[in-house]
C-alpha positions in Angstrom: 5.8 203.2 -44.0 5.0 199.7 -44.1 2.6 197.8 -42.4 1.7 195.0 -41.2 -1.4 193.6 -39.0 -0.3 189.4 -38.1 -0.7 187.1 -35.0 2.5 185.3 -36.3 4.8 187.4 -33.7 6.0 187.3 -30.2 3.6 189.4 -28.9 0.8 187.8 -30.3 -1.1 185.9 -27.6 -3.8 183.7 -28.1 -4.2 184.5 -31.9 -5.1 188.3 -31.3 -3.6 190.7 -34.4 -0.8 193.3 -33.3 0.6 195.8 -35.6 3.6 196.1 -36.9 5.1 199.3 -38.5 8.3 199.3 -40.4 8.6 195.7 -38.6 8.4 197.7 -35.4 5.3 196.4 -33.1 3.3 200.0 -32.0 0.9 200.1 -29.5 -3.2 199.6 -30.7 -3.5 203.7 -30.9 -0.8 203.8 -32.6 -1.3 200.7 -35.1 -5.3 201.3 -35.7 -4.5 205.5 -36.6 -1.8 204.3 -38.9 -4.2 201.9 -40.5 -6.7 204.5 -40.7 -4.5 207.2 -42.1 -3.2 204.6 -44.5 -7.0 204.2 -45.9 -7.8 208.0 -45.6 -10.9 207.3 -43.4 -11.8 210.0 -41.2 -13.4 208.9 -37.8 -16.5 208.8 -39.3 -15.5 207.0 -42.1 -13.5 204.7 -39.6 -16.9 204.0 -37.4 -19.3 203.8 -40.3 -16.4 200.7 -42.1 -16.1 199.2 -38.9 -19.8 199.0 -37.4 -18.5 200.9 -34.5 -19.4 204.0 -33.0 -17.3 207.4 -33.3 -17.0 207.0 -29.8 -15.6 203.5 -29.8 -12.9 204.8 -32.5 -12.0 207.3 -30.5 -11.0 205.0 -27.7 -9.1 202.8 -30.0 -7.3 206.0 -31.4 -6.7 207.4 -27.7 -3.3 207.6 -25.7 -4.5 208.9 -22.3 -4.7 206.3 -19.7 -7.9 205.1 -18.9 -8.9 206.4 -22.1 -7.8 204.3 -24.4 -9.2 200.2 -25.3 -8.0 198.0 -26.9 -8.6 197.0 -30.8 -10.6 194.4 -31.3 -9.6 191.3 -33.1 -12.3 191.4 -35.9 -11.4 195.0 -36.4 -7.8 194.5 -37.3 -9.1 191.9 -39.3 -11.1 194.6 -41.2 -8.2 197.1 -41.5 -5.7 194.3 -42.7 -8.3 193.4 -45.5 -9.1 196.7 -46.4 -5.1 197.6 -46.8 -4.4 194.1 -48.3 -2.2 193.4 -45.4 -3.2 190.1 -43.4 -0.6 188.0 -42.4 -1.6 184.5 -40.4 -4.3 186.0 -39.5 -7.6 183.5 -39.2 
């Protein structure tokens, strides 16, 4: 599985990240527990990397509407450092 974290794609509005997986763009749930997965962080580990609560990951990570938020720019920006990633991305 490859990925890639870039605001140098169609879907990219105003400079915010989106993920891309196997060149595919995923939804933030799906993009931010790939990351995560990728770098073997647990929630925990997720929330304590990313100055977030484990309640804030757990929206990001979330599916159900009205559940679920959307990443943050500055934490895709720490999730494409921390996998070496980044792509046109400032």
């Amino acid at each position: 599985m490859k990925i890639k974290i870039t605001n140098n794609h169609s879907a990219s509005s105003y400079g915010i990240p989106v993920c891309l997986i196997d060149g595919e763009l995923v939804d933030d749930a799906d993009g931010f527990t790939a990351c995560c997965k990728a770098l073997g962080w647990s929630r925990a580990e997720a929330a304590e990397k990313l100055g977030k609560s484990i309640h804030s990951i757990d929206f990001y990570r979330s599916k159900i509407p009205g559940r679920s938020q959307s990443v943050p720019p500055n934490v895709w920006l720490v999730l494409g450092k921390a996998l070496g990633i980044l792509e046109s991305v400032s």
